[in-house]
C-alpha positions as CSV (number, residue, x, y, z in Angstrom):
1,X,-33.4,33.7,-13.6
2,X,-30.7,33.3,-10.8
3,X,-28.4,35.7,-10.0
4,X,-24.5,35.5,-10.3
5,X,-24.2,35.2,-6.8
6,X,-26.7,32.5,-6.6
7,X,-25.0,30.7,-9.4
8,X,-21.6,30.9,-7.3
9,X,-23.1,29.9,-4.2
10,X,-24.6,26.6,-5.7
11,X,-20.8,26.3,-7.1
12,X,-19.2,26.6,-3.9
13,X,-21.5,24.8,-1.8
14,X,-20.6,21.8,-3.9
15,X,-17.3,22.1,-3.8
16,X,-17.2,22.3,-0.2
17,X,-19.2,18.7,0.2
18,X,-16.5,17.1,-2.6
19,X,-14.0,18.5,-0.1
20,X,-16.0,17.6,3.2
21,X,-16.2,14.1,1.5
22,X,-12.6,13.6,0.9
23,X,-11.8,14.5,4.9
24,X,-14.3,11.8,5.5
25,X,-13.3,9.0,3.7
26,X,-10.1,9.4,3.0
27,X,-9.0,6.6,4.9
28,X,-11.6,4.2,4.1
29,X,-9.2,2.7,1.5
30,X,-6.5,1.2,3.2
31,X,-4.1,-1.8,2.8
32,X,-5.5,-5.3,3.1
33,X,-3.8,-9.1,4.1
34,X,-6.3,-11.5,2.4
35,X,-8.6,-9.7,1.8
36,X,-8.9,-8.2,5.0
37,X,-8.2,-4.3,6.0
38,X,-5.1,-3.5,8.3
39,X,-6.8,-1.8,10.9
40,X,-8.2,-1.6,14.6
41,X,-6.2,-3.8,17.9
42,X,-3.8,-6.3,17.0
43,X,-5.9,-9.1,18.7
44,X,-9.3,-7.9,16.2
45,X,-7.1,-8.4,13.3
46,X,-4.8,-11.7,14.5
47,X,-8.7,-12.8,15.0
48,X,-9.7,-12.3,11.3
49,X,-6.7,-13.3,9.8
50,X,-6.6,-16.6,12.3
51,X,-10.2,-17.2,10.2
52,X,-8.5,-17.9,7.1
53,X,-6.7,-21.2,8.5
54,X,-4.1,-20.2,10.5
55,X,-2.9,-21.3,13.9
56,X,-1.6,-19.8,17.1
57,X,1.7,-20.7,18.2
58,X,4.4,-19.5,20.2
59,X,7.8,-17.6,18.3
60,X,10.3,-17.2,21.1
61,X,8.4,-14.6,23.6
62,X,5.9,-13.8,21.3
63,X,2.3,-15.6,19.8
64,X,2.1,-15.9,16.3
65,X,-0.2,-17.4,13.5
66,X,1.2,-20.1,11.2
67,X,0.0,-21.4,7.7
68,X,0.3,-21.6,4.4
69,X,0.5,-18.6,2.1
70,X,1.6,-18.2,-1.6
71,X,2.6,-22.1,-1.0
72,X,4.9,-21.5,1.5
73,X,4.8,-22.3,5.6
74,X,4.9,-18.8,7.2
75,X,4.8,-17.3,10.8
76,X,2.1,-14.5,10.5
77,X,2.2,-11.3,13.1
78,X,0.4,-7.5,13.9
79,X,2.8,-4.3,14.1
80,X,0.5,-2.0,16.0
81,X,1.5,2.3,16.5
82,X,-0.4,2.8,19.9
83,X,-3.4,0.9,19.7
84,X,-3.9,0.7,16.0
85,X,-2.6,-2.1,14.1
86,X,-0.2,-0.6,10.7
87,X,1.7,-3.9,9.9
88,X,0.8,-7.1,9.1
89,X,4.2,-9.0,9.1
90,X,4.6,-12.3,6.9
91,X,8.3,-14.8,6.7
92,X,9.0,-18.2,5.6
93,X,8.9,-20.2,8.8
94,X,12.4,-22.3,7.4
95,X,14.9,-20.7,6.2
96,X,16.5,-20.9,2.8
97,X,20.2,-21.3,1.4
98,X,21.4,-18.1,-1.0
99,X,20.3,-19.9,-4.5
100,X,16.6,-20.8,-3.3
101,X,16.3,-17.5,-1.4
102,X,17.2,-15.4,-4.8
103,X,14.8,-17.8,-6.9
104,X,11.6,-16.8,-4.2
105,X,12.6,-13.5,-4.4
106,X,12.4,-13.2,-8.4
107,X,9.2,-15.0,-8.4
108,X,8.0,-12.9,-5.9
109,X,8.9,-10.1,-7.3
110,X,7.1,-11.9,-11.3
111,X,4.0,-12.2,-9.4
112,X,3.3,-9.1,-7.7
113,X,4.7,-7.8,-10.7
114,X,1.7,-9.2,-13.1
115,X,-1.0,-9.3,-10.5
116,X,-3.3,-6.9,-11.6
117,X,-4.4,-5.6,-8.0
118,X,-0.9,-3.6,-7.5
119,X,1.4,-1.2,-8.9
120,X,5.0,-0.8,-9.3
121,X,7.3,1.0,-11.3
122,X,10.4,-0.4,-10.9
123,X,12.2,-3.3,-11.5
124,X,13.1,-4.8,-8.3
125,X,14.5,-8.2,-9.3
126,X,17.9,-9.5,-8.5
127,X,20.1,-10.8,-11.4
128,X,21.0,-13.9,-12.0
129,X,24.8,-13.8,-11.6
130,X,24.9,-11.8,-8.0
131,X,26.3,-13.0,-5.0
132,X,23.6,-11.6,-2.5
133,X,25.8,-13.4,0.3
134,X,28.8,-11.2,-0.7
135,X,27.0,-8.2,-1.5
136,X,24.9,-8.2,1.7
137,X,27.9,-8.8,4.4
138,X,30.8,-7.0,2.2
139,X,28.5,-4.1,1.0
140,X,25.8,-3.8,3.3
141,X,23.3,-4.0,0.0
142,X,19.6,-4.6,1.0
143,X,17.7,-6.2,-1.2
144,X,14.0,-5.4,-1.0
145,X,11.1,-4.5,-3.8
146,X,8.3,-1.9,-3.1
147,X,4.9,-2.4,-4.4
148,X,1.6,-0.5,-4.3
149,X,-2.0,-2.1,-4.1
150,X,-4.4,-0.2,-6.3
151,X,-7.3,1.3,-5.6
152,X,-10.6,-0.6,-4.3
153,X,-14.2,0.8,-5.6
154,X,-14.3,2.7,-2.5
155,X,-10.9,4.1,-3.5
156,X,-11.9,4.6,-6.9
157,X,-14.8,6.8,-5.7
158,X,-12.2,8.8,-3.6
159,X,-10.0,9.9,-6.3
160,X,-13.1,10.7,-8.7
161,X,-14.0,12.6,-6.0
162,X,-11.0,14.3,-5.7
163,X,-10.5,14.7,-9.4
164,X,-13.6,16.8,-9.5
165,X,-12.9,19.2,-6.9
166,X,-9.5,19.8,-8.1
167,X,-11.2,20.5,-11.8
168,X,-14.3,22.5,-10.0
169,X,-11.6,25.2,-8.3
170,X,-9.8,25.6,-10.6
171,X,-12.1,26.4,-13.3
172,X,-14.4,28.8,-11.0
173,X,-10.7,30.5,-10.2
174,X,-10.6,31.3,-14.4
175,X,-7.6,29.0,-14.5
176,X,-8.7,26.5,-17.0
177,X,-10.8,28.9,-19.1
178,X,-8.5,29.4,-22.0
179,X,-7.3,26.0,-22.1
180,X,-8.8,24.3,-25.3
181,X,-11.5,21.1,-24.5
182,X,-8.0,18.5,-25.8
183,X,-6.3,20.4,-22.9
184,X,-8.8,20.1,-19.9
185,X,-9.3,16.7,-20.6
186,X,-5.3,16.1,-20.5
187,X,-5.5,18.1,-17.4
188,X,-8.2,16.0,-15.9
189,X,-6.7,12.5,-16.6
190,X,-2.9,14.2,-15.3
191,X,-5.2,14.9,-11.7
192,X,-6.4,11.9,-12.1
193,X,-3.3,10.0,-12.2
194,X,-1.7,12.6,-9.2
195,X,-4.7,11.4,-7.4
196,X,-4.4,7.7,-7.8
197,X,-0.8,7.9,-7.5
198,X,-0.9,9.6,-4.0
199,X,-3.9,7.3,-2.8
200,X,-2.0,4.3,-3.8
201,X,1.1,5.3,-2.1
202,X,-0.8,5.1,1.2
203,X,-1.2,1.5,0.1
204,X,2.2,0.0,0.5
205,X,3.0,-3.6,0.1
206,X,7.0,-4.6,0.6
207,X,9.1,-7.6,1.1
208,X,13.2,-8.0,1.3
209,X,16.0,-10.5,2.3
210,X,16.8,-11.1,5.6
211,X,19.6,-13.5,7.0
212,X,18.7,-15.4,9.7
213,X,21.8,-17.4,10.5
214,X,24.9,-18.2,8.4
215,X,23.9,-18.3,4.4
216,X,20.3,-19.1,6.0
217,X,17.6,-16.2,5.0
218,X,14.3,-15.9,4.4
219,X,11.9,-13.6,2.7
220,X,9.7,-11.0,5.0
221,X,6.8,-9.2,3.3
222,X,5.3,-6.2,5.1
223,X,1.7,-5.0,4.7
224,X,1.5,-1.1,5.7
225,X,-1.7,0.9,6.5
226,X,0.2,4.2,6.3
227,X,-2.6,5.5,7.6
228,X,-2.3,4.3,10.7
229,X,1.2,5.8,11.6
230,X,2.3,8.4,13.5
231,X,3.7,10.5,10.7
232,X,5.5,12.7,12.7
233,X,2.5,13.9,14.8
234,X,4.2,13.9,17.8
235,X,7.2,16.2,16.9
């Protein structure tokens, strides 16, 4: 028979790959434009995206990609921290007056709402009687909705992952032993959700109001790699 110490050993060891495995891959689930993953330069992933129909074209100083997306013309650019692209950058190319701007906001905010590939847990819509033009010059009110895109497979695998090393410690510690079996699984699926919460977070998909010109504005989504910031590194 093995020994206690054995038995521990074998215990530990495995733990230590769950958490070797999380340092790994960690970031392999990031934020993705079309299906594609917001990472490396900004011209590898103005490349890709250019791919899905898009053309080059010049916005004031700057080259851009144009198209259609979610049935509306758009300029399309890269953010990049250093070297890294963390933005992808998407507005209507012509501007809208207040009552067309509010209604593409709403419906923006319906779809991403019901898509099941992200997460929100707020209501971010504007109502219907609000002056935004008022409220935005008179007030300073930003108007902007925050949404999360879930997990992928690979994502899925991180948080299991995860989930189990959590559970594993804790139990070798003694901390779960008295719990009944009802309780460790509540305990599980409340990791669980900590775990897919804090992944998703990373995973951040936003869009607001911005004025362009008098009672003109337009809607600018942002697609974040989080990942891919500096997070306060340099301080």
């Amino acid at each position: 028979m093995r020994s206690i110490n054995e038995i521990m050993k074998r215990y530990i060891l495995t733990f230590c790959a769950f958490v070797a495995l999380f340092f790994a891959s960690a970031q392999n689930d990031i934020t993705q434009f079309l299906g594609i993953p917001i990472d490396g330069t900004k011209s590898e992933l103005m490349s890709k995206i250019k791919k899905k129909g898009f053309k080059k074209t010049k916005f004031g100083d700057h080259t851009v990609l144009t198209g259609r997306f979610n049935d509306t013309d758009v300029n399309i650019d890269v953010v990049t921290n250093g070297d890294r692209a963390y933005r992808v950058m998407v507005w209507d190319s012509h501007p809208s007056n207040e009552r067309m701007i509010k209604i593409r906001y709403n419906n923006l905010c319906y779809q991403l709402k019901n898509n099941d590939k992200y997460l929100s847990q707020e209501d971010w819509s504007i109502p219907d009687n609000e002056d935004i033009s008022y409220e935005m010059k008179a007030n300073g009110k930003s108007y902007q909705a925050v949404f999360f895109q879930w997990p992928t497979e690979i994502g899925d695998s991180i948080i299991h992952d995860q989930t189990l090393a959590n559970i594993m410690s804790r139990t070798l510690s003694g901390e779960l032993s008295n719990l009944s079996e009802e309780d460790r699984h509540k305990e599980i699926e409340k990791v669980y959700l900590e775990k897919l919460s804090a992944l998703s977070s990373n995973k951040r998909v936003w869009f607001n109001i911005s004025e362009q010109e008098f009672d003109k504005y337009v809607i600018v989504m942002y697609y974040e790699n989080v990942y891919n910031l500096n997070n306060g590194r340099d301080l």
